[in-house]
C-alpha positions in Angstrom: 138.0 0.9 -11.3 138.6 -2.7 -12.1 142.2 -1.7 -13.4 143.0 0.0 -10.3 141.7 -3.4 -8.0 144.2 -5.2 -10.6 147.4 -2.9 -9.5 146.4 -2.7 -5.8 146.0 -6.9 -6.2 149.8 -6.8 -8.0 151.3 -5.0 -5.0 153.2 -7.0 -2.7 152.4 -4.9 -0.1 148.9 -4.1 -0.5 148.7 -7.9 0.1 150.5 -7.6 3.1 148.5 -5.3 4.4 145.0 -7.1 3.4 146.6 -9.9 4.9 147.1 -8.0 8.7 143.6 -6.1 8.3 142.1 -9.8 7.5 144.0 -11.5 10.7 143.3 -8.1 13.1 139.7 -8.4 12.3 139.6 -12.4 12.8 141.4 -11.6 16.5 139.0 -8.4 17.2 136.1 -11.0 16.1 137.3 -13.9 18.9 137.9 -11.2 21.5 136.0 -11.8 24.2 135.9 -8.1 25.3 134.3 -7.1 21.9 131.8 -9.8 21.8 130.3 -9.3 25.4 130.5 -5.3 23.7 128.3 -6.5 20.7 126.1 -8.7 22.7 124.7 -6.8 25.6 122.2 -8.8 27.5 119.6 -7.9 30.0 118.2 -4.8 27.5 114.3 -4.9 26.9 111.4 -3.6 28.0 110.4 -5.6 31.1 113.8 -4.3 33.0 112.7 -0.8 32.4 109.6 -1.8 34.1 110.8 -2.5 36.6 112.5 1.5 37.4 111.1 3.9 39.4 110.7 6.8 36.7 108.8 3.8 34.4 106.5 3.8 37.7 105.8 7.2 38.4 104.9 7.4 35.0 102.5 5.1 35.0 100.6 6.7 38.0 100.8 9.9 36.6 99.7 8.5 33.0 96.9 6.5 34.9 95.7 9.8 36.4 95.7 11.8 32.8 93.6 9.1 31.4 91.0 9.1 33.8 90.9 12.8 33.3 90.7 12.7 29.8 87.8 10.3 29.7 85.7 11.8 32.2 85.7 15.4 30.0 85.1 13.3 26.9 87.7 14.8 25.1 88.2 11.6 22.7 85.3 13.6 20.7 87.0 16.9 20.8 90.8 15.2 19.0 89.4 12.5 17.1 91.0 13.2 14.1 92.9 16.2 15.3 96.0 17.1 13.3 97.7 17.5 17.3 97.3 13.3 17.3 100.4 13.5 15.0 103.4 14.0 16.9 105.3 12.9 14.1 104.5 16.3 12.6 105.4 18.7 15.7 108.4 16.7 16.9 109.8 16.8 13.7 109.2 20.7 13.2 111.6 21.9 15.9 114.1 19.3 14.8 114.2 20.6 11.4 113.7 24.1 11.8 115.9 24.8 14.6 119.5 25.3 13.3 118.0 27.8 10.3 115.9 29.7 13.0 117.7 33.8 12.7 114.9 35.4 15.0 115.6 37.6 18.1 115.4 34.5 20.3 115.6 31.3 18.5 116.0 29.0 21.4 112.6 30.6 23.1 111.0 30.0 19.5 112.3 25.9 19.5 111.1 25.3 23.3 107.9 26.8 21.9 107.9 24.5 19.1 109.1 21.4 21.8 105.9 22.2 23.9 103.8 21.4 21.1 105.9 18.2 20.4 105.2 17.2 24.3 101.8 17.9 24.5 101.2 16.4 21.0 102.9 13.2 22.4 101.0 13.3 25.9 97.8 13.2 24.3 98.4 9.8 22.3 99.5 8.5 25.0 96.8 9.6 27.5 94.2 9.1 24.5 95.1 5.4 23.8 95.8 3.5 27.4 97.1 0.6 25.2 100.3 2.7 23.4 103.1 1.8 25.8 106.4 4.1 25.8 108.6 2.9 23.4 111.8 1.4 25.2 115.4 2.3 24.3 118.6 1.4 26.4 119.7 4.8 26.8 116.0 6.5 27.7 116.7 6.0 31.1 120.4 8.0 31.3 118.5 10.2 29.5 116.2 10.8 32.2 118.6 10.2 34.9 121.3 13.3 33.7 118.3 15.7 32.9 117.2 14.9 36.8 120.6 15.6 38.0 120.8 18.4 35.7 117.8 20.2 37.2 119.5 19.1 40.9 122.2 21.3 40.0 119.9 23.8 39.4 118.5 23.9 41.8 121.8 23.9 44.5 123.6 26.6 41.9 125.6 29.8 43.9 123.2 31.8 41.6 119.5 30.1 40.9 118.1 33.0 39.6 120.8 33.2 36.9 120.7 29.4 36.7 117.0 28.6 36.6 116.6 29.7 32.9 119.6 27.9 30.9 118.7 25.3 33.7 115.3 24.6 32.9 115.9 24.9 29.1 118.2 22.1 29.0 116.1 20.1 31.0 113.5 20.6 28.3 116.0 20.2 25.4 117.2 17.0 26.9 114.1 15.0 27.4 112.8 15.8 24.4 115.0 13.1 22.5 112.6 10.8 25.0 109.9 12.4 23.2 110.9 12.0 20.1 111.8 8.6 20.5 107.8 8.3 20.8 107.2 10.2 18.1 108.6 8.5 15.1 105.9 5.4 14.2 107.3 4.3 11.1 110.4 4.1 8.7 109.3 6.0 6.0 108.5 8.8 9.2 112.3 8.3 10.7 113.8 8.3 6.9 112.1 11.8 6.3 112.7 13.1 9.0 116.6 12.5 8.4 116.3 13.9 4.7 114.7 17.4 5.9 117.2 17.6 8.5 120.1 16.9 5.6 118.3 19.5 3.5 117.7 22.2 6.6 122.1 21.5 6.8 122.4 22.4 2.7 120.3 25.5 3.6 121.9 26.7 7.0 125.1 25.9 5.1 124.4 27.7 1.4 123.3 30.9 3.2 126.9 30.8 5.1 128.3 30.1 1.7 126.4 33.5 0.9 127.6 35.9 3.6 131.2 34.5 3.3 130.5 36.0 -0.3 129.0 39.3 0.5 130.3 39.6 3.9 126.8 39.4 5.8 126.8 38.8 9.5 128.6 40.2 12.4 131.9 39.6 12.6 133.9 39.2 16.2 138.1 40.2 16.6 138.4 37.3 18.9 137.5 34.7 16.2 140.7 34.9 14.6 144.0 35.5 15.8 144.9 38.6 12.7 148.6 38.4 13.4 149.2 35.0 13.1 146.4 34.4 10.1 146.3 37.7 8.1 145.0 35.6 5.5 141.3 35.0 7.2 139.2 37.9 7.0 136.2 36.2 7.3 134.7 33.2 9.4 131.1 32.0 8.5 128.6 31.9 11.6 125.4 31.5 9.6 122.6 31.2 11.8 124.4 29.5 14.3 125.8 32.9 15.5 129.1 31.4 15.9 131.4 29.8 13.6 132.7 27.2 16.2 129.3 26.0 17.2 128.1 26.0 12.7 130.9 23.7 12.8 129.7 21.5 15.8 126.4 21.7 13.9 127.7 20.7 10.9 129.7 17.8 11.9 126.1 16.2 12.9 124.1 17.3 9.7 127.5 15.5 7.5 127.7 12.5 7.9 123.6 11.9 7.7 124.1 13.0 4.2 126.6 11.1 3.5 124.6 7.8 4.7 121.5 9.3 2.7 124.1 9.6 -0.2 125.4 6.1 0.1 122.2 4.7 0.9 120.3 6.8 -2.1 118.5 4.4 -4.7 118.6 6.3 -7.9 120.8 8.7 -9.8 118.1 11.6 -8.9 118.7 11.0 -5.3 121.8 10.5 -5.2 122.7 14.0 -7.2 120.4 15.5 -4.4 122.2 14.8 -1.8 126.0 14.6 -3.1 125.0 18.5 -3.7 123.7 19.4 0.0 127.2 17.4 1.0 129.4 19.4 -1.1 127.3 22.6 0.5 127.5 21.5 3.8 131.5 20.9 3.5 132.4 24.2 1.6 130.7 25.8 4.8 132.5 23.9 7.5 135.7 25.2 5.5 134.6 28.3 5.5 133.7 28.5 9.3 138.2 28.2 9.8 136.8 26.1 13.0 139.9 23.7 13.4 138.5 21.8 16.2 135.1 21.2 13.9 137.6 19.9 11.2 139.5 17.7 13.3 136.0 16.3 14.0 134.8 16.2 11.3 138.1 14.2 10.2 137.8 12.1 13.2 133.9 11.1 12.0 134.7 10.4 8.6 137.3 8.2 9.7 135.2 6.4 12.1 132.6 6.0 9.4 134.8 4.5 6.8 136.2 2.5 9.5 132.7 0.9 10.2 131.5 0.8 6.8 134.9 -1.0 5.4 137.9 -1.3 7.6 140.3 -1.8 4.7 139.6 1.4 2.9 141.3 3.3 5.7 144.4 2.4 4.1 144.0 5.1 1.7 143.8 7.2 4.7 147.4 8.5 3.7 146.1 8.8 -0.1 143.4 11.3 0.8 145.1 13.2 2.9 147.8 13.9 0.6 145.4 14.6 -2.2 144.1 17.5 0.4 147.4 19.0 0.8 147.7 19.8 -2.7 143.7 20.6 -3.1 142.7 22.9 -0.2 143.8 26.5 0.0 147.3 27.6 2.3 145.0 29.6 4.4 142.5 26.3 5.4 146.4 24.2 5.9 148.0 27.0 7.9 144.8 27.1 9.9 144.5 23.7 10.4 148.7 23.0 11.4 148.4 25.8 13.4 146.3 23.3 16.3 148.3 22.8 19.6 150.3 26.0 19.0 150.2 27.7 22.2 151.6 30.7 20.7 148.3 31.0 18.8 145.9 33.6 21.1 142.8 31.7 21.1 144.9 28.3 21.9 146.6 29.6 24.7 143.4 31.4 25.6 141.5 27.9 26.1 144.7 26.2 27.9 144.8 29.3 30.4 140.8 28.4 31.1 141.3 25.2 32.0 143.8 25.7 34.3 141.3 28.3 36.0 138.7 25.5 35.8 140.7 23.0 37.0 141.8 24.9 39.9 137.9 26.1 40.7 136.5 22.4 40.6 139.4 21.1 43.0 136.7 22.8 45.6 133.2 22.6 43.6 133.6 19.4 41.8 130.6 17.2 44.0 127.8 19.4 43.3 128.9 22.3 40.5 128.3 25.8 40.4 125.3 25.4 38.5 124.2 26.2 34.6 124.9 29.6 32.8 126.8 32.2 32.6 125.8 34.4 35.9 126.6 31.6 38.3 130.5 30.4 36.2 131.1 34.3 36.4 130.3 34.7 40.3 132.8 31.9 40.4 135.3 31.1 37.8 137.4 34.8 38.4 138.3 33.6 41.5 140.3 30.8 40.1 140.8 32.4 36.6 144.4 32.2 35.3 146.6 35.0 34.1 143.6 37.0 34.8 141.5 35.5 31.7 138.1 36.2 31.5 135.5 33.7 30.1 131.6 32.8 29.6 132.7 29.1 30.7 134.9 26.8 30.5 135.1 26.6 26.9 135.1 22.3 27.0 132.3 20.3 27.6 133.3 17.9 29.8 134.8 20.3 32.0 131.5 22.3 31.6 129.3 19.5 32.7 131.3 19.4 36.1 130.7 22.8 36.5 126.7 23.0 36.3 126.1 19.9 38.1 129.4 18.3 39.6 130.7 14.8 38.9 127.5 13.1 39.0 126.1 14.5 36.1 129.9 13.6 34.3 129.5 10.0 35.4 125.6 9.9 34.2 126.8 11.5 31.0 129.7 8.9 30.3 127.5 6.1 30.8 125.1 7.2 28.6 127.6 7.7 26.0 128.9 3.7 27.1 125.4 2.6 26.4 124.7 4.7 23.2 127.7 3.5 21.7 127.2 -0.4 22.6 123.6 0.0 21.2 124.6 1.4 18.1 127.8 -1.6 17.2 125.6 -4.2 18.5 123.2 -3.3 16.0 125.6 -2.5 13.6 127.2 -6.0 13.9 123.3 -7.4 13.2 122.5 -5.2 10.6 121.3 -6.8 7.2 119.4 -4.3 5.6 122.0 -1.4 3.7 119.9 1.6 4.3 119.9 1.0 7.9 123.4 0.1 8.4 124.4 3.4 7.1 122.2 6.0 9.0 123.5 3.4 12.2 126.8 4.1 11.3 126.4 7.8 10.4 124.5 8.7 14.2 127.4 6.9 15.5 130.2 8.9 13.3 128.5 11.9 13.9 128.9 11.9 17.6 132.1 10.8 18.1 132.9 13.9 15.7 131.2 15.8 17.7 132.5 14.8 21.0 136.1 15.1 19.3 134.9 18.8 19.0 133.6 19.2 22.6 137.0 18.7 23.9 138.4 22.3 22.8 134.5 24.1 23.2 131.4 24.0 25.0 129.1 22.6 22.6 126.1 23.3 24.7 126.8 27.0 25.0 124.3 27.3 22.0 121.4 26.1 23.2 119.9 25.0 19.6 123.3 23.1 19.2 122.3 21.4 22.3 118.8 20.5 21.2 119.7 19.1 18.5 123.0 16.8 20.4 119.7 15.0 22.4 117.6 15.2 18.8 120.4 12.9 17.2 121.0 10.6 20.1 117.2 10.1 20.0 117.4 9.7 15.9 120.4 7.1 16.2 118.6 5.2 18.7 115.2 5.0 16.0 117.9 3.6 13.3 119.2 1.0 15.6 115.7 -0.8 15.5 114.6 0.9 12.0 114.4 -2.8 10.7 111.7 -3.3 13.6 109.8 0.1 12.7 106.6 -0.7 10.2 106.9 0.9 6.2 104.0 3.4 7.3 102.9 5.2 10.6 99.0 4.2 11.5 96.7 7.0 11.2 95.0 8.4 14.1 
């Protein structure tokens, strides 16, 4: 290593080049865009205070507790394992992308109901525990109430109200997981079961590409134009476009448990469930989950040195002559319209695009009963679709621009949060899980652009689960070593 820092330092033009990345970063430092980014001011918990849904909560908290001492039910739960919520929050997180049961997202709302009610009754139980306070709790709040207004106004509300509700419940759970997580040594295990639930979900996809398990659909794969792709792993995602989408989260948190790992033992641990997970996203032939993936790691290396993406062009190289032609024909093939499911997604969005000219204030509401009362009306070249098959575009559709705007801002906020705390960050182990929840989602939003990444519902749980998780790491330095016992 120290002979290859002595050639790099010989070259001419590597020291022209650490000579622009040093002046670029002095200018991006003085810019007073980036500072008033990194420095966001008017954030704590006395403005939330101040909101109405901080206020309605109080009132209904207020109510709950004078219910709950009247009955005397500080007898019945003292010492009850349901005053945990650490334990049932985390359950649903972990176990939800490696649930294979008849109807998995049925069995993780179960599991979230537990989480809520395990979290109401600390609250109601102890009038002193306040709601712990994050920037982005109140967009949170704010899209799942515009969510549930498009719901409500959708062309079909008995074919919206289920998806509709679900996501509703999906979404404000990363409000109540938020609560949930006490301590660091909580947050920091919850993050290594989720990195080991990826290595699982990921080895058993690693299995049926082997055996050829799992059901296998002809519009997965365009057969004349890759003859050489017989098989696309869907694990227990069900589909190998929304593994990927999954995946692209659970990767870069092992990679920051990798980097942030303390001995050797660790450290082999976890390079193994990363090795696992990638071989799975190559085997899932998902090029939009690749290109996000790409576009995380580079975002990741970007905020954990700036200068190493100069070997940007040595890496990819190195792939070329690594990967298999199949995995580089796949992945050259992107933007080739004469590629089926290409084409297929462009002639969608032109259909969308055309419907939303006339729905785009208030949507047509979520799922697929109200998008197909609609959408074949508009539908190009006579193409027929479950939705829109992008996630922006999708988001418009269940609950009009509104719920776009809300989204984007939340996204603003989220991102702000997490370089503002990057930027203060002393303390290695949190710097890397900050920069890996912020990796991971612009990966995955990368990925939303060519699917609907909330089409699986788990998928979509576990979006609102990492948002939640990233906003815990942005204060983990704040969080006490251990959780206080009930």
């Amino acid at each position: 290593m120290q002979q290859v820092k002595q050639v790099l330092d010989a070259s001419a033009l590597w020291r022209a080049l650490m000579a622009l990345c040093t002046w670029v970063g002095v200018q991006w430092e003085r810019s007073s865009v980036i500072q008033w980014f990194l420095h966001p001011r008017g954030w704590s918990p006395r403005a939330s205070e101040n909101s109405i849904f901080y206020k309605l909560w109080a009132l209904i908290r207020g109510g709950l507790c004078w219910i709950y001492e009247i009955l005397h039910l500080d007898v019945l739960f003292k010492g009850s394992v349901f005053t945990r919520p650490w334990i049932w929050c985390s359950l649903p997180v972990v176990l939800a992308p490696a649930m294979a049961v008849s109807s998995p997202s049925i069995a993780v709302l179960l599991l979230c109901a537990v989480g809520y009610a395990s979290v109401l009754l600390c609250l109601v139980r102890d009038r002193k525990r306040k709601l712990a306070w994050s920037p982005i709790n109140r967009y949170i709040i704010l899209y799942a109430g515009v969510y549930m207004a498009g719901t409500v106004f959708s062309v079909n509300l008995q074919g919206s109200l289920k998806p509709g509700l679900l996501s509703v419940a999906f979404i404000l759970f990363a409000v109540v997981l938020y609560n949930a997580v006490e301590s660091r040594r909580q947050l920091d295990t919850l993050i290594a079961l989720m990195v080991l639930a990826g290595a699982v979900v990921s080895f058993y996809g690693i299995l049926q590409y082997i055996f050829r398990w799992g059901y296998q659909s002809a519009a997965w794969v365009d057969s004349d134009m890759f003859s050489g792709i017989e098989f696309r792993v869907p694990s227990t995602l069900e589909n190998p476009n929304m593994l990927g989408q999954y995946l692209i989260l659970a990767i870069p948190m092992g990679g920051a448990k990798l980097l942030s790992a303390k001995d050797w033992l660790r450290r082999a641990f976890y390079f193994a469930c990363c090795g696992i997970m990638c071989i799975c996203m190559l085997l899932t032939f998902s090029r939009g989950a690749w290109l996000g993936l790409l576009f995380a790691g580079m975002i990741f290396v970007l905020m954990l040195n700036p200068r190493l993406i100069l070997l940007a062009p040595v890496a990819l190289v190195a792939l070329y002559f690594v990967l298999p032609d199949t995995v580089i024909n796949r992945f050259t093939s992107i933007g080739n319209l004469s590629d089926n499911s290409t084409s297929y997604r462009v002639y969608i969005w032109i259909g969308v695009l055309s419907m939303l000219k006339d729905y785009w204030l208030c949507g047509i509401g979520p799922g697929d009963a109200a998008f197909n009362m609609v959408y074949p009306a508009y539908s190009y070249n006579q193409i027929v679709a479950p939705h829109s098959h992008n996630l922006f575009l999708q988001i418009v559709c269940d609950a009009g621009i509104v719920a776009l705007i809300v989204f984007l801002i939340l996204l603003f906020v989220y991102f702000r949060m997490m370089c503002s705390a990057i930027g203060k960050e002393k303390d290695w182990t949190s710097r890397m899980l900050q920069i890996a929840f912020t990796s991971g989602v612009c990966g995955f939003l990368v990925q939303a652009m060519t699917d609907y990444s909330f089409y699986n519902y788990r998928v979509m749980f576990l979006f609102w689960a990492y948002l939640a998780l990233g906003a815990l790491s942005a204060r983990r330095g704040k969080l006490p070593e251990k959780g206080a016992r009930a």
